[in-house]
Each structure stands twice: as C-alpha cells, then as structure tokens.
N, C-alpha and C positions, 0 to 999 in steps of 0.2 A: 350846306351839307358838310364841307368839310370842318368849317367851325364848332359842329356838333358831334364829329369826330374827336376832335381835338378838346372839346369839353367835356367826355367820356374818357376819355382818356386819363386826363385832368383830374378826373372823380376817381377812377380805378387808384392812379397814384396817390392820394392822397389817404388812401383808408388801409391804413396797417397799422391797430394799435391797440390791443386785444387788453392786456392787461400793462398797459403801460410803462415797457420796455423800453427806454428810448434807446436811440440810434448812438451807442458807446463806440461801435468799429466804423474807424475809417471810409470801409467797403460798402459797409449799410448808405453809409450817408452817400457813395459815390453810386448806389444803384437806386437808394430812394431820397433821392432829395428834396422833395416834395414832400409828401411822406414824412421824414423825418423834421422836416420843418412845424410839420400839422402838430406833431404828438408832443414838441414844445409849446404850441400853443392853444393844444388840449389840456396840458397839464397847468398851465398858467389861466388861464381863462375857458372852462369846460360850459359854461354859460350860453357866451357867443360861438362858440361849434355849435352846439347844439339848435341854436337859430338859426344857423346858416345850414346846416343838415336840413333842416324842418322847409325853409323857403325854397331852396334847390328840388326837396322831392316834391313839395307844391306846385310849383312850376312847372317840372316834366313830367304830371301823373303818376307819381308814385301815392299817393294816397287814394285810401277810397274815399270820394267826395259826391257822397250822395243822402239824399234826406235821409237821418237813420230812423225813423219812426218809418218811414214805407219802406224801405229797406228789412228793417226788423221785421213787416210783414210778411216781405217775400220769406226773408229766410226761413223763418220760421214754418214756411208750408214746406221749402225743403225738406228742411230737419224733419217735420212729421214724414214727407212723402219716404225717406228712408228708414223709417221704422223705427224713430226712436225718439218718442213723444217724452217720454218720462224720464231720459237720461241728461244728468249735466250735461253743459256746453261750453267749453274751452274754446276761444278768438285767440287769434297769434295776427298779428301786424306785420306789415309790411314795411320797408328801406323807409326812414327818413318819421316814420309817425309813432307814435307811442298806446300803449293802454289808456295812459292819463292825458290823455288828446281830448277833447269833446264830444269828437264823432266816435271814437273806439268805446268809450264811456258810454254813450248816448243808447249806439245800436245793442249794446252789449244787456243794457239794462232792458230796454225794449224787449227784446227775446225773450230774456225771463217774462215779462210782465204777458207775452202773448204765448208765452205756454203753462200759462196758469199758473205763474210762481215758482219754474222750475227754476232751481239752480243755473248759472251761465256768470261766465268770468273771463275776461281776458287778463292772460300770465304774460309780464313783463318780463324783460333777462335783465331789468335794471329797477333797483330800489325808489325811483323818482323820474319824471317826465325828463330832467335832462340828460341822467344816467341811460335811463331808456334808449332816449333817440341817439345819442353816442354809440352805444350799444353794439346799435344795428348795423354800425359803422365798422368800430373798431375792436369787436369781442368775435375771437372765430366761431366757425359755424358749431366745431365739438364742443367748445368752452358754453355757447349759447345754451345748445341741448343741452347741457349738464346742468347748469340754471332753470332751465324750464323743467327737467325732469325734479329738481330735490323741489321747485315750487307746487307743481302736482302731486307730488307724495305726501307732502306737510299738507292739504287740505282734506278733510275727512270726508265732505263732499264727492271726491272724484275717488275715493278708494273702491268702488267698482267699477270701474270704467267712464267714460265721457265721449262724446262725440266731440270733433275737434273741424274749426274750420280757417283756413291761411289764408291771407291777402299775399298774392307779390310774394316774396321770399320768405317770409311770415309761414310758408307752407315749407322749407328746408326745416325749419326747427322743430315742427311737426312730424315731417319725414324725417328726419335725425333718430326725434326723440321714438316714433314706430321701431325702427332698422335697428334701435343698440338697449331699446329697454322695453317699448310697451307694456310696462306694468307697472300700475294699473294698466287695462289696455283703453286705447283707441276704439270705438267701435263702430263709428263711421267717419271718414276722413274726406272733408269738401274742401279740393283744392282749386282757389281761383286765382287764374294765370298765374303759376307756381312757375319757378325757376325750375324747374324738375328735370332738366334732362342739360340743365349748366347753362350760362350765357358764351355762345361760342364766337362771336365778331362784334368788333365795334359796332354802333349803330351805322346806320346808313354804309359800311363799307363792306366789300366783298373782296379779298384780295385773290389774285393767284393762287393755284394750289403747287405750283412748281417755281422754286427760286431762279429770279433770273436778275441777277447784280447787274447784267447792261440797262436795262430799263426797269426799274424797279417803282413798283405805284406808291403812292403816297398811303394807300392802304395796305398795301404791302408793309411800310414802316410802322403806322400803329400798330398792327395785329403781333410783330417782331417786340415791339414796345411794351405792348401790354402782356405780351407771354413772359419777358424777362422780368418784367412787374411783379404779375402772378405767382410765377414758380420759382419763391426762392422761401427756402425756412422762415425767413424773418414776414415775407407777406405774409405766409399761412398761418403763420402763428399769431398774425395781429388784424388780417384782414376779413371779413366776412365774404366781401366779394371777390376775393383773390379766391375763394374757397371753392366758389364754385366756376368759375375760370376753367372752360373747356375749349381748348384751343383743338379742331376737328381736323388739322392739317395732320395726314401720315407721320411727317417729319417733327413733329410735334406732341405725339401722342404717348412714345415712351416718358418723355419730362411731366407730362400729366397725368400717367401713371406713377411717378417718381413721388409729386408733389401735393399733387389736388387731395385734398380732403371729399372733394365729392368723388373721386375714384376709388377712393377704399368703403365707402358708404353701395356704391354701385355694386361693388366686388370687380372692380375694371385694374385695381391696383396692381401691383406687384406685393406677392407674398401669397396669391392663391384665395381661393376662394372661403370666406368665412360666411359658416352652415348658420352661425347663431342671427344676422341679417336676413337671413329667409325666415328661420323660425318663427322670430317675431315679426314679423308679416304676414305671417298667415293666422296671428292672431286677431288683427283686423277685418271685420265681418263687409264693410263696403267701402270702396273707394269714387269719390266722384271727382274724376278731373275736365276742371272748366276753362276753355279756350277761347281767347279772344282775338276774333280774325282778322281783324287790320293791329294787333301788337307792334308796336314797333319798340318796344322797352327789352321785351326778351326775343333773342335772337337764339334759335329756329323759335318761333312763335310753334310751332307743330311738338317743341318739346315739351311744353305745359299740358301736354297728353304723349308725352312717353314715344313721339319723334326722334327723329339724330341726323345730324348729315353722313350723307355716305363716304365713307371714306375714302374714295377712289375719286368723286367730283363733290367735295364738301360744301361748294358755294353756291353750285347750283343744282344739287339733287337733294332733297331730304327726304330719306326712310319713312314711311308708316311703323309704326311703335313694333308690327309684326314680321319686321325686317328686321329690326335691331338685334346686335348678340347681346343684348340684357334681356330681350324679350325668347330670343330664341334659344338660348342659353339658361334660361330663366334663370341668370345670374344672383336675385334679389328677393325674386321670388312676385313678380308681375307675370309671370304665365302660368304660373297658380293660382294667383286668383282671377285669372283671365276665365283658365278653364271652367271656376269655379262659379261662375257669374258673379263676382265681386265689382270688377271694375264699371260704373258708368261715365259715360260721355256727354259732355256740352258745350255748348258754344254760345256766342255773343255776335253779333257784328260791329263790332267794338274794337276803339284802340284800349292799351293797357289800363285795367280797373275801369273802365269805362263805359258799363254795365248799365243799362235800367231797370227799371220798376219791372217791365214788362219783362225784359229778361230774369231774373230772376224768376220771378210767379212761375214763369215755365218752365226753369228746371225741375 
C-alpha cells in the first residue's frame, strides 16, 4: 500500500511538460526535480517516454482493454439508446493510450461499421501515437481542449454536431471542449469513469483533515507532497494531471482555487463566476455519466457522477452530486440539465475501465 502511494506520487511528479519549457530557474528544479529531469529526457528521447507512459497505464488499468469488436457492439446499442443513430461519433482516450493504439483504432472502426457506415473517429491532441501518448502526459488540460477543438472544427463531418464518448480523463477534454466552446455541439456526452469531479488523494491513502506536526502520517506527507506538486504555475502549465489535482482539505482549497485549471472550468475559481461555461452546456442535449464501483484509479470514485467530499470530513464523507455547491449552485450548469432530464446515470461493478460485455449492453 504504501509503495503504491509512493508510486503515484512518483507519476504526479513527473508529468509537467505541456509544451516543452524546460526547468531554466533554479526554484523550478528545487520543487520539481523529477519533473524537470523527465522533460530532459522527453526532449532527448520522446520515443522511450512514450513506452514507458504506455506500459505504466497497462499495468494499472488505465486502458480500455476489452475485445473491441463486442465492445463496439455494446456501444453502439448505447449510442442508439440515446437517440442518436445517425450522428457522428467522436472517442477521446484515456492517460497513457492513444487514437493510433489497436484497440482505440479497432473499436472506433467497429461503431461505424455497426451503425451502418456512419461516420466515427477518435481526435488525437497529438500528430502520432508517440506525440499522442506524451500528450496526455505532458500537454495541460486547456492546451489539450484547444487541440481537440481546432481538430473538430477542421472535419466537415462533425460541423453539425457529434456525440462524444471519454475513457478515464479522455472525458476532461470532452468536458473542456463542452464548458469553453461546444461548437459544433456535443449532443450526447458518455462519460466512462471520467475524472470529473478531480482526483483528490493519493491512492490508497486518506490523510487527516487537521494538521498535527507531533504525529503526522505518512499520508499526511504525500497529500502535502503532491499539493505543492500540483499547485504551482510551472505544474499547470505543463501538467495534465496537476490540472485536475483537487486537494478536498479546507486548508487547501483556497491554493486550488488559486491554481487548478479544473477550478476555473467548475466556476470554483477565483474571479467569479463565468455565464459563458453554463451557456454551453446547456447546449448539450444528454449527458451519461458512468461509474465504476470498486474504482480504485479515481479517488472519490462517486466523482465520475458529479460526487465531492465534504468539506468539513473530506476523507470520510462524500456528498451525493445533490449536495455539492456545483450542483446546488449550479455553478456550471449540472442542475440544469438535472432539472432538465439530461443527466443519466450508470454503473459497473467494476474496478477502473474494467467494464464488460454485459455491462455495457445494459446501459
């Protein structure tokens, strides 16, 4: 357990490197020195990251690995059961895999072939399978969406809309690309086990919610670790997963509105709330977010349906999505479409992407 702390950790620091800045100051290197080691040896050998990116998310189920020919089946009964047989279909990927993968390839083609020829594509944020999987790594989550948006616009295909569906964080750049552009629009959005509500603890660790310097846990020190990781300029501007880095502690909450990119996408930021974030999202006709109940990859697992921990007991209480001030606030504009019967709900009993045949079929 704690060695999988320690190797999450490990993964956080070393992914800051969006557009390949390297670590010129001093300070950079004195707070990521891991980190700044990587993006020398991204820029020297982009090859081997990428390999090592690729076997890492294989390893901890970051990939969907599942036959994509019955896969494609299932989906494809989704896709109809949401009403939209005759609309392209836009894949987004998940940490660690690519478009130009086999299986993204594979299932992608499938869908067309089982909805009669319809158009279907999965958008890269990278020119090549090894651009790609870097990418996901080291391209932040706004630079991302801006990439997936000017690749949507350039196809003539999706210039009426597309239904869109995200693996794993594969659905942030989805959710980006709704919250700051939707246009063309989204018109039904299948989020499965989406980072959507931030990853807020290491794995396996639950720290204290009150500092106590005489006995302090060894969870205590990641969670300190990876919040001064996360929230400094140089993460956010080079990390994908610094991005979405919601550290749930009281004491902690201001620096993540300071910092997080996924706090200004929220409307949680500092600077007040921005109307054009709701707007387009209620340009979105359905939302399906899909939950998988033994998750152990995103932590609240109950956030991949618009969950939060409570602020008052973070480690051991988490909100229902109708307790949240995103929802209660309708910050973004989720109790809009709440009202609106947009949002459906699903689940798996499954860990991360860890989904079957028969799960699917039944969403």
């Amino acid at each position: 357990m704690i060695f999988k702390c320690f190797l999450f950790l490990h993964v956080l620091a070393r992914v800051a490197f969006g557009r390949m800045r390297v670590c010129n100051e001093e300070s950079e290197r004195d707070m990521h020195p891991v980190l700044c080691s990587m993006v020398d040896k991204l820029i020297e050998d982009p090859h081997s990251v990428s390999l090592e990116i690729h076997d890492w998310a294989k390893r901890h189920n970051a990939l969907v690995d599942v036959d994509y020919e019955e896969a494609s089946i299932a989906v494809e009964r989704l896709l109809r059961g949401t009403g939209g047989g005759g609309t392209p279909v836009v894949m987004a990927h998940g940490m660690g895999d690519s478009c130009f993968n086999d299986g993204m390839k594979g299932i992608t083609k499938h869908i067309s072939t089982l909805l009669g020829g319809n158009y279907a594509t999965c958008i890269p944020t990278g020119d090549s399978q090894q651009e790609d999987t870097n990418n996901g790594y080291f391209l932040n989550m706004d630079a991302s969406v801006e990439v997936f948006a000017q690749k949507v616009r350039s196809d003539p295909a999706l210039a009426n809309g597309f239904q869109a569906m995200g693996f794993s964080q594969g659905n942030n750049v989805i959710r980006g690309y709704i919250a700051k552009h939707n246009d063309p629009p989204v018109k039904t959005f299948i989020s499965v086990n989406g980072v959507n509500a931030g990853e807020g603890a290491v794995p396996y660790c639950r720290p204290s919610t009150r500092r106590n310097l005489s006995f302090p846990s060894m969870c205590d020190l990641l969670m300190e670790q990876a919040s001064r990781a996360a929230y400094t300029n140089y993460a956010q501007e080079h990390s994908f997963q610094a991005n979405y880095w919601r550290d749930p502690r009281k004491s902690e909450f201001p620096t993540y509105q300071q910092y997080g990119q996924l706090a200004k996408w929220n409307n949680e930021g500092i600077g007040g709330v921005n109307e054009t974030l709701k707007e387009n999202w209620a340009k979105t006709d359905k939302f399906v977010w899909v939950l998988a109940k033994q998750d152990g990859m995103v932590w609240p697992k109950e956030g991949e349906q618009r969950g939060a921990p409570d602020p008052e007991d973070p480690f051991n209480k988490i909100l229902p999505r109708e307790e949240t001030p995103w929802f209660k606030e309708d910050l973004f504009g989720l109790r809009t479409a709440e009202d609106a019967g947009k949002n459906m709900y699903e689940s798996f009993d499954g860990d991360h992407l860890r989904f079957s045949m028969q799960d699917l079929e039944g969403w």
